[in-house]
C-alpha positions in Angstrom: 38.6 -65.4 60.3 35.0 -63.7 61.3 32.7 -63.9 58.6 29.2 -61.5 58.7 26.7 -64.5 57.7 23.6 -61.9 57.0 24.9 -58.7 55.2 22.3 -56.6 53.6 24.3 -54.6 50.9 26.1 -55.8 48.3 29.2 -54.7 50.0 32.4 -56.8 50.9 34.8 -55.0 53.3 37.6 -56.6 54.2 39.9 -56.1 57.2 43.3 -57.0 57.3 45.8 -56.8 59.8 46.7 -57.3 63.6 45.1 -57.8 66.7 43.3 -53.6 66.5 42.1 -55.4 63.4 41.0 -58.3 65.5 39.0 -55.7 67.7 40.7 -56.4 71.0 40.7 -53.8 73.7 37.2 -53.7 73.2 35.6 -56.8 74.7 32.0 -58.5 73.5 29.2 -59.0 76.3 29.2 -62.9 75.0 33.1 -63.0 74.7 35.7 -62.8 72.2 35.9 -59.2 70.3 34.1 -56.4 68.8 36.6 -53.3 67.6 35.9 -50.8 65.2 35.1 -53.5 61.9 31.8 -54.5 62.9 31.2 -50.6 63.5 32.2 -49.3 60.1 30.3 -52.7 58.7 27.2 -51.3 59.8 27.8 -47.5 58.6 28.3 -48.8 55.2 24.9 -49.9 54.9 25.2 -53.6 56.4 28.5 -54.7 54.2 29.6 -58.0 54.3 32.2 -58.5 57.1 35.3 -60.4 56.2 37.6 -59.8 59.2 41.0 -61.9 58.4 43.0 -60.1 60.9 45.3 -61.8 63.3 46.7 -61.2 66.6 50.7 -60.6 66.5 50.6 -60.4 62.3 53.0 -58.4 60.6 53.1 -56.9 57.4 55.1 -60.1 56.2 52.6 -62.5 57.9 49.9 -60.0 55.7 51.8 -60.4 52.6 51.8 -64.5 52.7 48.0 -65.6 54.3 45.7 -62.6 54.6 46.1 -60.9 50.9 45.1 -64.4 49.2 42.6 -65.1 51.3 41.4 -61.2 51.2 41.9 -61.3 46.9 39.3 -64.6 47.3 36.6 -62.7 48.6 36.8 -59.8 45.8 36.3 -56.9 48.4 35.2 -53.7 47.5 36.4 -52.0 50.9 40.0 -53.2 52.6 41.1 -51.8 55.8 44.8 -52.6 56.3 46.3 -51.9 60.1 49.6 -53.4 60.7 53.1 -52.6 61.3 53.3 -52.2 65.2 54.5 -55.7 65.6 57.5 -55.0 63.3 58.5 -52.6 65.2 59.4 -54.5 68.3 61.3 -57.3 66.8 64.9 -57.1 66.5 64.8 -57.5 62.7 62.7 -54.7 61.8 64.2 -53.6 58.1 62.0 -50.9 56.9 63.4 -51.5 53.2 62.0 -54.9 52.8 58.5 -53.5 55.1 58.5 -50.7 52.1 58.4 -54.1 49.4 55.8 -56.0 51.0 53.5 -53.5 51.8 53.6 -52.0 48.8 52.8 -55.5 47.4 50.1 -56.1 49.4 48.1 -52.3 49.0 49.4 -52.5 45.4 47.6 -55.8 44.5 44.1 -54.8 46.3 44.0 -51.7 44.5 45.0 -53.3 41.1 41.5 -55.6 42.2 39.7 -52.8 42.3 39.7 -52.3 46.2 39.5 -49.4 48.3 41.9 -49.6 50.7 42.3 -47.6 53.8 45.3 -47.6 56.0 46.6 -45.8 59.2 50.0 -44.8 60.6 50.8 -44.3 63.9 50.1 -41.8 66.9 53.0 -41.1 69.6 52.7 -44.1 71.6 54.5 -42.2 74.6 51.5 -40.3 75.6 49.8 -43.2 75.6 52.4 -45.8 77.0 55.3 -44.7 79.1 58.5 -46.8 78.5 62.0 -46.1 80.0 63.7 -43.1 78.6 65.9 -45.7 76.1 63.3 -47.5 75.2 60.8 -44.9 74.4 63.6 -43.2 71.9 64.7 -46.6 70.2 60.5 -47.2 69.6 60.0 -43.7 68.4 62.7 -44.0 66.1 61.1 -47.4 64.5 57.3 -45.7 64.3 58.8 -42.8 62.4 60.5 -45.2 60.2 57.6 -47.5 59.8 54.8 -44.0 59.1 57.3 -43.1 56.6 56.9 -46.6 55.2 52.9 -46.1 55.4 52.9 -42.6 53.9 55.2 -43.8 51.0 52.7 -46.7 50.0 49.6 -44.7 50.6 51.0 -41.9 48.7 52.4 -44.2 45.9 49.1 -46.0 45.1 46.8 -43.0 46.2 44.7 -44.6 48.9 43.2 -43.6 52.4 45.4 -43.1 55.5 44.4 -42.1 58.8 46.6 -40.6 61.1 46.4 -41.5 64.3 47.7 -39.4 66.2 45.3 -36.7 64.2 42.2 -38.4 65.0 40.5 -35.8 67.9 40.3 -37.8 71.3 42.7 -40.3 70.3 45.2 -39.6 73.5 42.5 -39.3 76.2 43.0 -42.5 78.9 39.1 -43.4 77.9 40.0 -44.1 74.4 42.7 -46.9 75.8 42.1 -50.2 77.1 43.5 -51.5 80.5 47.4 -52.7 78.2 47.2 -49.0 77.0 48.2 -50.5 73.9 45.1 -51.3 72.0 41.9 -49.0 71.8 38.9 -49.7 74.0 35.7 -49.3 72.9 35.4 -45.5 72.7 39.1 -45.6 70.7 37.3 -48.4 68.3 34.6 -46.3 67.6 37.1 -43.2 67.4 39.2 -45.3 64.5 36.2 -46.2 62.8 35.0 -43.2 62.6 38.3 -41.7 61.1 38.6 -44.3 58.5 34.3 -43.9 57.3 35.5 -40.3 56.8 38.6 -41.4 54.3 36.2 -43.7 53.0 33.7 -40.6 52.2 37.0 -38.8 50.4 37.5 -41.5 48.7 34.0 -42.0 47.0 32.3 -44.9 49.2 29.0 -43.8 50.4 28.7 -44.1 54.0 25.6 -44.8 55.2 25.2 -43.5 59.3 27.4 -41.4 61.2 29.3 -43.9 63.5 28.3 -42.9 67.5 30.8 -41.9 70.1 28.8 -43.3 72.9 29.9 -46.3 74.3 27.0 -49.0 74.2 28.1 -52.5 75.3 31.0 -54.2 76.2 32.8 -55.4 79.5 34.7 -52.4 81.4 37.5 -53.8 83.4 37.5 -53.4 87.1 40.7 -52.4 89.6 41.5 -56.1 89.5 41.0 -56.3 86.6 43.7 -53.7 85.4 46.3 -55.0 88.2 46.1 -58.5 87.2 46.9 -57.5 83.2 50.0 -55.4 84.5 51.6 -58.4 86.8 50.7 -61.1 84.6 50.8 -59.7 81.1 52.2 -55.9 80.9 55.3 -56.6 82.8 56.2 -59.9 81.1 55.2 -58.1 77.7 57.6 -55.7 78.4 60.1 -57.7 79.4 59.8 -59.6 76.0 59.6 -56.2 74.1 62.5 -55.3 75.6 64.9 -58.0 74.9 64.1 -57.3 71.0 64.6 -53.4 71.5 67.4 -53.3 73.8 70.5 -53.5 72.0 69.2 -51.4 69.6 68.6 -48.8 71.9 72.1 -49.4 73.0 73.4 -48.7 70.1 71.7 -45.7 69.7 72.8 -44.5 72.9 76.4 -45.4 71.7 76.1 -43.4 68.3 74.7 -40.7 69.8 77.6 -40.5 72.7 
């Protein structure tokens, strides 16, 4: 968990989630993570910074160790990103996603939280899978936005859409895994959630900049070494959990 030391507002926000929560893609000069929550920390004025997001969380793992802890802090802003994960594991069950989410945004917002959330852009353009693969995904984010757009809708809070947010499928906006934002798609999501914030009633402080001012850009080497040792094995993993259920889609469909 990152905790601001030094706000200067009032403000908590609180971000919950997965590793976009976490800020990687978007790598610090010192090490470690920036992402879009230190961003949107500052364009409210300095708010406090409670970042509780997790790497590989899912909306179950949200549910059990990052609500509490979130509910402890009494935040007055919650940004909630998570639900990828759940859809490459072979027991993705959007019924019982539909229950814990709707726990989890229900309970901030009983708190008195604003809470922001995001469903999900075509991850195609992004990141090309084989042709079985890429349907048997597709299926899963439309189930899981539905999921998003049902809680959001339910309990009247923010949601961004991704695949809405202008810029959001150019290769700058993506770092080398093409699966998380880099530092211009941070800045791109924080921007898109300050303006649900605005709709929403929270004063926003600064207009969050588009221009890229820090970080480490990975080099040629850089990029191959993530797709031998890390993108190909990911895959590989990824696609044990969605294989047979892309089989069986092909089989239904045939």
């Amino acid at each position: 968990m990152l905790v601001d030391a030094a706000p200067t507002t009032g403000l908590v926000l609180a971000v919950l989630g997965d590793s976009v929560g976490v800020g990687i893609g978007d790598p610090a000069l010192g090490g470690g993570w920036r992402g879009f929550a230190p961003l949107l920390a500052e364009a409210l004025g300095g708010a406090h910074l409670a970042n509780l997001a997790v790497s590989g969380s899912r909306i179950g793992g949200v549910l059990e160790t990052q609500l509490p802890a979130a509910l402890a802090l009494r935040p007055d802003v919650a940004v909630l990103l998570v639900g990828m994960n759940d859809t490459m594991r072979s027991d993705f069950d959007p019924e019982r996603l539909l229950a814990d989410l709707d726990h989890v945004v229900g309970t901030l917002v009983a708190a008195g939280t604003t809470v922001i959330t995001a469903k999900y852009h075509d991850h195609h353009r992004v990141f090309r899978l084989p042709g079985p693969l890429r349907r048997a995904l597709a299926s899963r984010i439309a189930a899981l936005n539905v999921v998003l757009d049902t809680v959001a809708r339910t309990h009247r809070v923010g949601i961004v859409d991704l695949g809405q947010v202008p810029g959001i499928y150019t290769p700058e906006a993506w770092a080398v895994d093409r699966l998380h934002p880099s530092e211009l798609g941070h800045r791109l999501l924080a921007r898109a959630i300050a303006a649900q914030l605005v709709a929403f009633g929270t004063t926003v402080h600064t207009e969050i900049s588009l221009v890229c001012a820090g970080g480490r850009v990975p080099g040629k080497v850089a990029r191959w070494g993530w797709l031998v040792f890390k993108g190909l094995p990911w895959l590989v993993r990824r696609g044990h959990d969605l294989v047979p259920y892309a089989l069986a889609a092909l089989l239904r469909r045939g």
